[in-house]
C-alpha positions as CSV (number, residue, x, y, z in Angstrom):
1,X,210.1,93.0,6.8
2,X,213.3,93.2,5.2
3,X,214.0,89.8,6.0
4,X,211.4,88.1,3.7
5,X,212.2,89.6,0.1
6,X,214.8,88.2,-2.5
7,X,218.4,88.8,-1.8
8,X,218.7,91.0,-5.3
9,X,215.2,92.8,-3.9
10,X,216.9,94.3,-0.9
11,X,217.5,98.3,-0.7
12,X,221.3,96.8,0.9
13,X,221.8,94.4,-2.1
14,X,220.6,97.4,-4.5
15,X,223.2,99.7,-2.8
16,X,226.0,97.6,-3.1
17,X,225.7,96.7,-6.5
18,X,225.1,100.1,-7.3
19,X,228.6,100.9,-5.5
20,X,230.1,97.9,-6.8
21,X,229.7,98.9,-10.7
22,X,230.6,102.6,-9.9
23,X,233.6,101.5,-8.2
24,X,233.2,103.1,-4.6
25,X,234.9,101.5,-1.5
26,X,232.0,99.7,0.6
27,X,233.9,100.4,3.7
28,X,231.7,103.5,4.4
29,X,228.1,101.9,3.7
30,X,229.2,98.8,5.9
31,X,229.7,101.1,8.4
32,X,226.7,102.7,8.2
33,X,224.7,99.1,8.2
34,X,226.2,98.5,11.3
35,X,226.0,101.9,13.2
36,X,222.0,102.0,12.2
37,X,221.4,98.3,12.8
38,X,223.0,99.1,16.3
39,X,220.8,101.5,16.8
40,X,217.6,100.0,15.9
41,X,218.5,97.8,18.3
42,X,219.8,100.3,20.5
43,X,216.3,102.1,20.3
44,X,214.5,98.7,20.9
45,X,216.3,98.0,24.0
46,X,215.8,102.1,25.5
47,X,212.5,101.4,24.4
48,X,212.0,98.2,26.6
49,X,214.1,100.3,29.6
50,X,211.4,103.2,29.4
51,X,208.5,100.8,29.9
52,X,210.4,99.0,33.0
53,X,210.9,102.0,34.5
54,X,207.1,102.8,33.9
55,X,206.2,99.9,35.3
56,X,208.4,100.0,38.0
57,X,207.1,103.7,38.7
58,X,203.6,102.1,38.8
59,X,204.8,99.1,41.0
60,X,206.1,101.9,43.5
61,X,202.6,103.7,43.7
62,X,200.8,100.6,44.4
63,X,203.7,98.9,47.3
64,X,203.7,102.6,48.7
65,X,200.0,102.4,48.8
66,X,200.0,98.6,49.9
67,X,203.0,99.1,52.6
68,X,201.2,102.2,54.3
69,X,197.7,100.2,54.7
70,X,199.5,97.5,56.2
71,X,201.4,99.3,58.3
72,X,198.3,101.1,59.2
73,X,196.6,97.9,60.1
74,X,199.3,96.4,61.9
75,X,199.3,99.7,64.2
76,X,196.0,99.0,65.7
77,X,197.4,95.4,67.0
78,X,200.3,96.9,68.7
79,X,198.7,98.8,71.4
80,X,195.9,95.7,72.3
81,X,198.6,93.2,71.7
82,X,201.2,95.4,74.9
83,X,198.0,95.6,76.8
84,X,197.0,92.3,76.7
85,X,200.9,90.9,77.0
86,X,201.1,93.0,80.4
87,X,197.8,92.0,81.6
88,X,199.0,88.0,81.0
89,X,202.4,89.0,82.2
90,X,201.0,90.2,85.3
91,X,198.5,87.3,86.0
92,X,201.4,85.0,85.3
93,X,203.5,87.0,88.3
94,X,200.3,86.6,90.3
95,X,200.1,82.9,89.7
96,X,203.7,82.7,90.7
97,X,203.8,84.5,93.9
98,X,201.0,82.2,94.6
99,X,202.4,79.2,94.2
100,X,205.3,80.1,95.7
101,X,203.6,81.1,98.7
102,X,201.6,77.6,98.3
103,X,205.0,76.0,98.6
104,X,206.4,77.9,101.4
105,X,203.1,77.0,103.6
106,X,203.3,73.2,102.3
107,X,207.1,73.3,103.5
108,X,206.0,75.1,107.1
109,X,203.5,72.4,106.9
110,X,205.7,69.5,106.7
111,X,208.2,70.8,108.8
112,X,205.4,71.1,111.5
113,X,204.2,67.9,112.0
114,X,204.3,67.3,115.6
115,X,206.0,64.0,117.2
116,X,202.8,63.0,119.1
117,X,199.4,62.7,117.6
118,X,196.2,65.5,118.5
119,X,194.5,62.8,121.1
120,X,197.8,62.9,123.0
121,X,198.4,66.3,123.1
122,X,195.3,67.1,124.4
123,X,195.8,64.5,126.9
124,X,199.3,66.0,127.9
125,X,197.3,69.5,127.8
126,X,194.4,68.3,130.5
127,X,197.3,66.2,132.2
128,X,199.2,69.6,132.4
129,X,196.0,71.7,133.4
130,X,195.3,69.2,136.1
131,X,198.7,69.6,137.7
132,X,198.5,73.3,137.4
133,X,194.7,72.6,139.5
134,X,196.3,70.5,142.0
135,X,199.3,72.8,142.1
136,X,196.6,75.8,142.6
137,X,195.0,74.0,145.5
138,X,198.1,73.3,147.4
139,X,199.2,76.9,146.4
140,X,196.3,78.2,148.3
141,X,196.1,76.0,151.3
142,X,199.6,77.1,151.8
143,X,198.7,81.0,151.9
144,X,195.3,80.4,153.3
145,X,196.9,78.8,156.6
146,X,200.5,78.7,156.3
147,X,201.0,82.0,155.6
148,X,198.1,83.2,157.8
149,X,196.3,85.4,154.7
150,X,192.5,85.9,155.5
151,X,191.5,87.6,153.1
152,X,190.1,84.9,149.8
153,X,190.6,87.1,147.4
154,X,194.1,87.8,148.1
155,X,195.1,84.2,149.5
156,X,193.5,82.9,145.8
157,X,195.7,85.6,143.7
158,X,198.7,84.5,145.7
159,X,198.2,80.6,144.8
160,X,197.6,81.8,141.5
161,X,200.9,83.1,140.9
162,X,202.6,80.3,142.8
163,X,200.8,77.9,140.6
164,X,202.2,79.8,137.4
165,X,206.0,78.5,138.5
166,X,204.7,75.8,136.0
167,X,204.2,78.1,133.3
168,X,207.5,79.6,134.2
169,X,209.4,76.2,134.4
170,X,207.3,75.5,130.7
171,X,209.8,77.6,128.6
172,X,212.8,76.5,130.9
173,X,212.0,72.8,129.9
174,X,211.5,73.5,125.9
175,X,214.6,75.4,125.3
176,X,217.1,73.2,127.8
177,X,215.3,69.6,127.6
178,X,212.6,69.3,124.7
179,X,214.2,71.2,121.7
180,X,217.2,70.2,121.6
181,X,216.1,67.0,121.9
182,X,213.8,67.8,118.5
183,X,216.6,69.2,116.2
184,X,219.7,66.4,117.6
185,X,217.8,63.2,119.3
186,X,221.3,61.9,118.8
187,X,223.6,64.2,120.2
188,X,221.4,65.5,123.3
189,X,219.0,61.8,123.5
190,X,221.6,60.9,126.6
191,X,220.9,64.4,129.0
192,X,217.1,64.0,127.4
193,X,217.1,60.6,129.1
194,X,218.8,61.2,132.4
195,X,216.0,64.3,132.9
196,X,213.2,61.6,132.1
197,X,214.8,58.9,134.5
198,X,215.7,61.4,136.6
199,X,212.0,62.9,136.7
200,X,210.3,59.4,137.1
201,X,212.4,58.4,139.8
202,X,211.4,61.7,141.2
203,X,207.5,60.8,140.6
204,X,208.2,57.6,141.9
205,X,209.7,59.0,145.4
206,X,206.7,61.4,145.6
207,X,204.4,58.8,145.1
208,X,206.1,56.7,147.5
209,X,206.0,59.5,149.8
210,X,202.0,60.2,149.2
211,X,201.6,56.6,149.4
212,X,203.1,56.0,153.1
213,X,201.2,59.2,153.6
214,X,198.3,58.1,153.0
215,X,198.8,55.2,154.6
216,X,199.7,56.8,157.4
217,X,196.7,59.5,157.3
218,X,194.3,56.2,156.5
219,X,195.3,54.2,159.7
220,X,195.1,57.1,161.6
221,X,191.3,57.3,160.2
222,X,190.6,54.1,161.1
223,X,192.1,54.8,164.8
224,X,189.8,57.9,165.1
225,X,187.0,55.6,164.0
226,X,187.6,53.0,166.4
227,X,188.0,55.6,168.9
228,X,184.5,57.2,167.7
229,X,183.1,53.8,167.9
230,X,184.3,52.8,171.3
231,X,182.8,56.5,172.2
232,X,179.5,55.4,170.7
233,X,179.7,52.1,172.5
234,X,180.7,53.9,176.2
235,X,177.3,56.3,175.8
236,X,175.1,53.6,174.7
237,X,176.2,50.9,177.5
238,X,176.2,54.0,180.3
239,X,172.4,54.9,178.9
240,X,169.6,53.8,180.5
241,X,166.5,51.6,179.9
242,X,164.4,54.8,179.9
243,X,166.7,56.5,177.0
244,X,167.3,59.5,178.9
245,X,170.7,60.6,177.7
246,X,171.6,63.0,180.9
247,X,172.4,59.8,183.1
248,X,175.3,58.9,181.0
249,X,176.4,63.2,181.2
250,X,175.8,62.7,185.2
251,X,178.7,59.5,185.2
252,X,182.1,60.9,186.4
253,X,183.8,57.6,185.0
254,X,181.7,57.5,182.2
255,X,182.8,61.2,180.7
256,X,186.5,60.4,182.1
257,X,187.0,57.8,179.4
258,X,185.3,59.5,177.0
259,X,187.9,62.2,177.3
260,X,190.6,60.4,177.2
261,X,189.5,58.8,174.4
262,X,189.0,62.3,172.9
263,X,192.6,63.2,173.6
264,X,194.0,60.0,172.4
265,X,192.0,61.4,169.1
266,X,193.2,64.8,168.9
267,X,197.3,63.3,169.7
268,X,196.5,61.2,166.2
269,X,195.8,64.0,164.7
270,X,198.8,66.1,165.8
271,X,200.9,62.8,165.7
272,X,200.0,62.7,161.8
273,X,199.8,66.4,161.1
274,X,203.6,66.6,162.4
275,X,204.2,63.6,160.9
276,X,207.4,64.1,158.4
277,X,205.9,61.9,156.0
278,X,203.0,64.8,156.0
279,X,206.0,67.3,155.5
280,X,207.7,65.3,152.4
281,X,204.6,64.8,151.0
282,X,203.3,68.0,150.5
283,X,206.7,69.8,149.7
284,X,207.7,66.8,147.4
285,X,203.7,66.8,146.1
286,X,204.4,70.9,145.4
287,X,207.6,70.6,143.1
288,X,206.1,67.4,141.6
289,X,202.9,68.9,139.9
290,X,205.1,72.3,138.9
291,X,207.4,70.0,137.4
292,X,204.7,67.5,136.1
293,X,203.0,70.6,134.9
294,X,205.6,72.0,133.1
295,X,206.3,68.7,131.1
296,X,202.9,67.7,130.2
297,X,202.0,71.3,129.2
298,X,205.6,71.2,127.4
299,X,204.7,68.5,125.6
300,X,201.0,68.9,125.0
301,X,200.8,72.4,123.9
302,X,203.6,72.2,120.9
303,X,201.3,69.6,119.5
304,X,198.3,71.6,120.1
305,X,200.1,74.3,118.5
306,X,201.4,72.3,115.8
307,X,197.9,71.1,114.7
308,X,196.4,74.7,115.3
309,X,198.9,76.0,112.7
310,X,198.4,72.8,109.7
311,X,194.7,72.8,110.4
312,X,193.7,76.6,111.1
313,X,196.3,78.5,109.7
314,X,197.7,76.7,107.2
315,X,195.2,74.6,105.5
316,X,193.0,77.6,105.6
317,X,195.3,79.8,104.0
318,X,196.1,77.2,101.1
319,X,192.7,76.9,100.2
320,X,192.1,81.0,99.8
321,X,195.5,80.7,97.9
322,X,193.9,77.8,95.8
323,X,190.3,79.7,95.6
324,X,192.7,83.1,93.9
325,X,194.3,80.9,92.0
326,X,191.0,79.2,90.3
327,X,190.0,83.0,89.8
328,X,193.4,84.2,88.2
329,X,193.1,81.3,86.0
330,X,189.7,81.8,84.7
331,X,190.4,85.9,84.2
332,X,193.9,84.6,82.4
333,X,191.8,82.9,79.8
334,X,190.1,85.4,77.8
335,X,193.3,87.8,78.2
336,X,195.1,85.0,76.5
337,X,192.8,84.4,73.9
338,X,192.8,88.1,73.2
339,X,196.6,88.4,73.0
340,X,196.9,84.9,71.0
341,X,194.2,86.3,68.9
342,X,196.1,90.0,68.0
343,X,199.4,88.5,67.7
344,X,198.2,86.0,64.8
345,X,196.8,89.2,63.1
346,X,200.3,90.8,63.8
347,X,202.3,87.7,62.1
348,X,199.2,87.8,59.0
349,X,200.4,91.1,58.4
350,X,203.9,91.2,59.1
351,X,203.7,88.0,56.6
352,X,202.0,90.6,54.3
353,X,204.7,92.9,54.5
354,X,207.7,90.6,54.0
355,X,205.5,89.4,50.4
356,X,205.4,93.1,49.4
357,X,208.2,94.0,47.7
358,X,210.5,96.3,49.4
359,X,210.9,100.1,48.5
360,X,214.5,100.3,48.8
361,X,214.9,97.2,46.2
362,X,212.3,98.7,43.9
363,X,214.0,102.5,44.2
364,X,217.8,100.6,43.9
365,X,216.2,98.8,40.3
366,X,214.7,102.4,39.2
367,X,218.2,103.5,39.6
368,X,219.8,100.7,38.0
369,X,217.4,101.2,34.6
370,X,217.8,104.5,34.9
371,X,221.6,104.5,34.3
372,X,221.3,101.4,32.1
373,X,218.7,103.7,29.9
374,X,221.4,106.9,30.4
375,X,224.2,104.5,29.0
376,X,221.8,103.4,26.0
377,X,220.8,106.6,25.1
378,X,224.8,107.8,25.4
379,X,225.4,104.9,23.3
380,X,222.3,105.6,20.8
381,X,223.7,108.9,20.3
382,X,227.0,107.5,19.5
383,X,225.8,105.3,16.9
384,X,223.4,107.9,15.3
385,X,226.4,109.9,14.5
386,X,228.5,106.9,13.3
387,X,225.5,106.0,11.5
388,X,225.0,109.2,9.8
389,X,228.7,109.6,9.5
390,X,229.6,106.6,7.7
391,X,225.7,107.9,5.1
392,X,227.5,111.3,5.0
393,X,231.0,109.5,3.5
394,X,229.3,107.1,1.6
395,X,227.5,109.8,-0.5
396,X,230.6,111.9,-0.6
397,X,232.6,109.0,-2.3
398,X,229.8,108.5,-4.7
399,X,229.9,112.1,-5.6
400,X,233.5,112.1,-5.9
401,X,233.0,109.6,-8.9
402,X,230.5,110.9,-9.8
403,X,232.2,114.3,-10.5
404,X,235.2,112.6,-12.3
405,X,232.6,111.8,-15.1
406,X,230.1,114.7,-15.1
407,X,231.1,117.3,-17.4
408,X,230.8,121.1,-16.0
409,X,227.1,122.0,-17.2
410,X,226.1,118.1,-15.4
411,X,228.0,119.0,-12.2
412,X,226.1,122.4,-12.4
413,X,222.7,120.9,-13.7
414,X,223.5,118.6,-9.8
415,X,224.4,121.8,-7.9
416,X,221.1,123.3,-8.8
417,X,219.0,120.1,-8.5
418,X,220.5,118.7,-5.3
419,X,222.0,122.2,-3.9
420,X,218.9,124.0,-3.8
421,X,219.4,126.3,-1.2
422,X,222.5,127.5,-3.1
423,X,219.9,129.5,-5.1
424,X,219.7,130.5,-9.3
425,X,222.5,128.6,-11.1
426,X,224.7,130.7,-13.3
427,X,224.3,128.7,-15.9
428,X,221.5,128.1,-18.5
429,X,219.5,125.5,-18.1
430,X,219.6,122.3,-20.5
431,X,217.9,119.5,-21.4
432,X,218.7,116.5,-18.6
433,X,221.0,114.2,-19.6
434,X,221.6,110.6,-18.2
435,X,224.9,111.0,-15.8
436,X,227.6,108.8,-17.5
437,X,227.3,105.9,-14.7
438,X,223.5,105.8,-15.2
439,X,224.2,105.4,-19.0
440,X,226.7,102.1,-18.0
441,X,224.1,100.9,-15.4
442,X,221.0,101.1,-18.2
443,X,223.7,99.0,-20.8
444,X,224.8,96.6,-18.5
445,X,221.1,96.1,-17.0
446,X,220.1,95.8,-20.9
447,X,222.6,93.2,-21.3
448,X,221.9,91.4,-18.3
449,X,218.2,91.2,-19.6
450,X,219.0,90.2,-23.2
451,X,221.3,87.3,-22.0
């Protein structure tokens, strides 16, 4: 308000002049400008500190207030947000052990893809089951008469078991001849081979064997025909007009040839049951369909087994994996959406809380104003006393002139007027005078005005 009035209006202008015509040094009054301007700003600025820390008290309430409800909030997402992570966690370890055990079963699957296709195996199988039948037949004819057993049910369990050689010579020819053969056709082809050439030259004898055989058991068929015939032909030519067939019995000659034609049948028989071709044939027929048996069912059955495992184990086994798959997908998806859904409220609020200013900064910036308003006040108090100091001096110099000029009833008339609390002056009172500096201020004013 001051700052708007004439420079010879101002209480400071006033002051000095005053100070100037009376002579006093302004060194004290100076001093006491700048202690109180210091201090009016002094006040201004712990004024301005206070209401910071006010607000900054309010500010505290409300992020204390704002922090805890958020913090609140966020607590109900944590426990729904861990449930729903392990429940996805665990349908994701579910969905991995199932594809890993998809892959396993593809692999098995691959790696079991047999050399020959179904069709042939099956045929290798019958081929192989008819051997062991032939093999079962020859078994029992052997016990039945060879061996002189009577008794059917025993003579059929005894071909039985020697019909199962084939069986037995079945694992002997996967683990020496056909496996091998699988893993290294290159380093084990060469004994593969010699057992195949070996085996069909084997087959071959045999059936060169069987064949004379037969050729041998067929002529003598066709002998015992021709003998039968010529038997016919004797009985008919020896029968009479009359058809009675007792006068052909009655003929001597007649039955003589007939027996030795029956002999000479019976010595073709004997002639080609101990025939050796008989004998190599059915040894060399015996160890033929074991061995034949054994192959076929060596070869037949791992491709039977083969397709047995892709199509009935295997294939049926990855489409239950697929089928649990499809469900763990469809109960994943709502478990996802639930956790996707709770952790975007978790990152809304944890957003929240990183725009809310933080306690620690707000309490550090109440401690800051609060020695900042300490200092100020330390430095208020400071320049109140410098302020009233330098007022205190100032006034004392004035008296000091003051008194030089005052004669002892003025100085006395001063004691009582501005001394008060000194009490009842010894002296009488007397009219007031003008001090002597008054009287030069009034002149000097006067002449001021008159010029």
């Amino acid at each position: 308000m001051t700052a708007n009035l004439e420079p010879t209006t101002q209480p400071d202008f006033q002051h000095g002049y005053s100070s100037g015509v009376e002579g006093i040094v302004p060194d004290a009054y100076e001093s006491y400008l700048s202690s109180q301007v210091n201090l009016e700003w002094l006040n201004e600025r712990v004024a301005e500190k206070r209401a910071a820390i006010s607000r900054l008290d309010e500010q505290v309430t409300q992020v204390t207030a704002a922090r805890k409800t958020a913090f609140s909030t966020l607590q109900e997402h944590l426990l729904p947000i861990s449930v729903a992570a392990k429940q996805v966690e665990q349908f994701d370890n579910d969905q991995k052990n199932v594809l890993a055990e998809q892959s396993q079963l593809k692999q098995k699957r691959s790696s079991a893809k047999p050399e020959y296709s179904l069709v042939a195996g099956l045929i290798f199988v019958i081929a192989g089951l008819s051997f062991l039948l032939g093999d079962l037949i020859i078994s029992h004819e052997i016990v039945a008469y060879a061996l002189n057993i009577r008794n059917n049910t025993e003579a059929w369990a005894f071909a039985v078991g020697l019909a199962m050689v084939s069986i037995l010579l079945k694992p002997a020819y996967d683990r020496l001849i056909e496996q091998p053969y699988q893993r290294d056709p290159v380093q084990n082809g060469r004994r593969y081979g010699r057992f195949k050439v070996g085996l069909a030259i084997f087959a071959v004898l045999t059936l060169t064997v069987l064949g004379w055989f037969r050729y041998e058991a067929y002529r003598t068929d066709q002998l015992k025909s021709a003998i039968n015939k010529s038997i016919r032909q004797m009985q008919q030519n020896a029968t009479p007009v009359d058809g009675d067939p007792g006068a052909a019995l009655a003929n001597p000659a007649l039955m003589t040839q007939i027996e030795n034609q029956l002999r000479d049948s019976a010595t073709l028989n004997l002639t080609l049951v101990n025939s050796p071709w008989a004998l190599l044939s059915f040894v060399l027929s015996g160890l033929l369909f074991a061995l034949a048996g054994a192959v076929c069912l060596g070869i037949g059955l791992p491709v039977v087994s083969a397709f047995w495992f892709r199509w009935l184990q295997v294939d049926i086994r990855l489409g239950k994996l697929r089928r649990r798959l499809r469900r763990l997908q469809q109960a994943q998806a709502p478990a996802e959406a639930t956790l996707t859904k709770h952790l975007t409220r978790k990152a809304i609020l944890e957003y929240d809380l990183l725009l809310i200013p933080d306690l620690a900064d707000l309490t550090a910036q109440q401690q800051s104003l609060q020695a900042e308003l300490a200092s100020l006040l330390a430095e208020c108090r400071l320049a109140q006393i410098d302020s009233r100091t330098a007022n205190f001096t100032d006034g004392f110099q004035k008296g000091a002139v003051a008194r030089q000029t005052l004669t002892e009833p003025e100085q006395q008339q001063i004691r009582t007027g501005y001394l008060p609390s000194q009490g009842v002056s010894r002296f009488p009172k007397q009219a007031v005078q003008p001090r002597p500096h008054e009287a030069i201020r009034k002149v000097i004013a006067e002449g001021l005005g008159g010029e």
